[in-house]
Each structure stands twice: as structure tokens, then as C-alpha cells.
N, C-alpha and C positions, 0 to 999 in steps of 0.2 A: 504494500500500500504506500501511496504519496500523500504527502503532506497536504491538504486545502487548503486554498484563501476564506475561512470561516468569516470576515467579514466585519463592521461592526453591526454591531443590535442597533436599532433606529431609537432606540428607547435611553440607550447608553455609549452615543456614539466614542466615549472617549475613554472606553473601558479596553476597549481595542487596539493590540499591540505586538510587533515584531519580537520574539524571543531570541536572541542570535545564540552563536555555536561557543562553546569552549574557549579561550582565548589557545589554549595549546593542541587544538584539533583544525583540520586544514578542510577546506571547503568539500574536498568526499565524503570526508566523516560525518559530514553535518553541518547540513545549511540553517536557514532561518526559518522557525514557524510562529503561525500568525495566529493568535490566541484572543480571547474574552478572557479580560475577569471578572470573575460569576461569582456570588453570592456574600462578599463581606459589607459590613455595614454599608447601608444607605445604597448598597447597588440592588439589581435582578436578582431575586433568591430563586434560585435555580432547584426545584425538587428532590434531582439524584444528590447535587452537594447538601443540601440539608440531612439527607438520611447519613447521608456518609461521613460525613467532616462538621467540629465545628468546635471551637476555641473560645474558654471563656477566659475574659480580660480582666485581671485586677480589678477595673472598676464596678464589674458583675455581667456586663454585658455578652451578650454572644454571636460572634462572626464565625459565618461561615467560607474563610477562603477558598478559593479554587479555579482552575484555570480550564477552559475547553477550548478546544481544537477540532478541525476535522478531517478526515483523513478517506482518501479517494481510493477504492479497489481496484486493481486494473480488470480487463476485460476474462482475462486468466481467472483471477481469484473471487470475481464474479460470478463466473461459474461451476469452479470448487463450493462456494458460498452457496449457492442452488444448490447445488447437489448434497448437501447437510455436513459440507467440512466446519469443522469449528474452526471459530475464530481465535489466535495464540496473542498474546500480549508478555514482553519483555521487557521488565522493570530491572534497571541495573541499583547494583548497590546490596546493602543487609538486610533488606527489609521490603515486605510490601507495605506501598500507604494506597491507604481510599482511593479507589479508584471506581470508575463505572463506563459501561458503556453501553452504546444502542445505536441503532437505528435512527436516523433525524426522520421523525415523521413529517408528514405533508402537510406544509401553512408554517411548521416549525419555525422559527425565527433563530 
């Protein structure tokens, strides 16, 4: 899968933002993606980030941060995806955090 242009939300146009690469990784390794952020105070509270994430602050309060992205199948893995291959997701590092994913339903914003 490739990286999408997820865009910004019309509702939050300036939640939307370029994540660049590694400073010690070279443009094969890893280009730039174009992300939302979703759900901490005062922005879009996004559903899946509510169930999954959410950080209570000294002062009591509670944010939900998190970032989404979208990410395009090729025509290949489009049709492994038909055919009932599962979907893999690789988190680097010691740990899994919150993560969620889906399908962008239709009107989805």
C-alpha cells in the first residue's frame, strides 16, 4: 500500500499536516505523509480515537490525541483484499500503541 493525500477536514482545515522522514533515513526509506490531527482538545473527536486513546492532564481534563492517514491499495492487493486476505500492519519498536483501522466509508470526510 501507498501513502494518500488524506487531505484536510473542511471543518478543521489546519489540523492538517506533512509528517517528514527520519533526519538519518534517505528518501527510499521514507518519504513524507500527510496526516489529521484527530481528537485532542477542542478539535474533531474522532470515534475509533476515543475508544482507543486518551490522556488525562494534570488539570483533570481529557484529550484524546491521534493522528490518521490514508493509505491506497494497489490494484494487486485489491484483489488479495477481495478475495479475504487479511490485512498485516507493522509497528516498529517494543510495543504496540492504539491503533485502529477501516475502511473510509462513503460521505466519510
Amino acid at each position: 500500500m501507498t501513502p494518500a493525500d488524506i487531505g484536510p477536514h473542511p471543518d478543521a482545515p489546519t489540523h492538517y499536516i506533512r509528517m517528514g522522514k527520519p533526519e538519518n533515513w534517505n528518501e527510499e526509506d521514507c518519504g513524507s505523509l500527510a496526516v489529521r490531527r484527530v481528537g485532542a482538545t477542542g478539535d474533531i473527536l474522532f470515534e475509533p480515537a476515543v475508544r482507543v486513546c486518551h490522556t488525562v492532564l494534570p488539570s483533570g481534563e481529557t484529550v484524546y490525541p491521534a493522528f490518521m492517514s490514508e493509505w491506497e491499495p494497489s490494484e494487486e492487493e485489491r484483489a488479495r483484499i477481495a478475495a479475504g486476505a487479511p490485512i498485516r500492519m507493522l509497528v516498529s519498536g517494543n510495543g504496540l500503541p492504539p491503533v485502529a483501522l477501516w475502511a473510509r466509508e462513503d460521505g466519510e470526510v
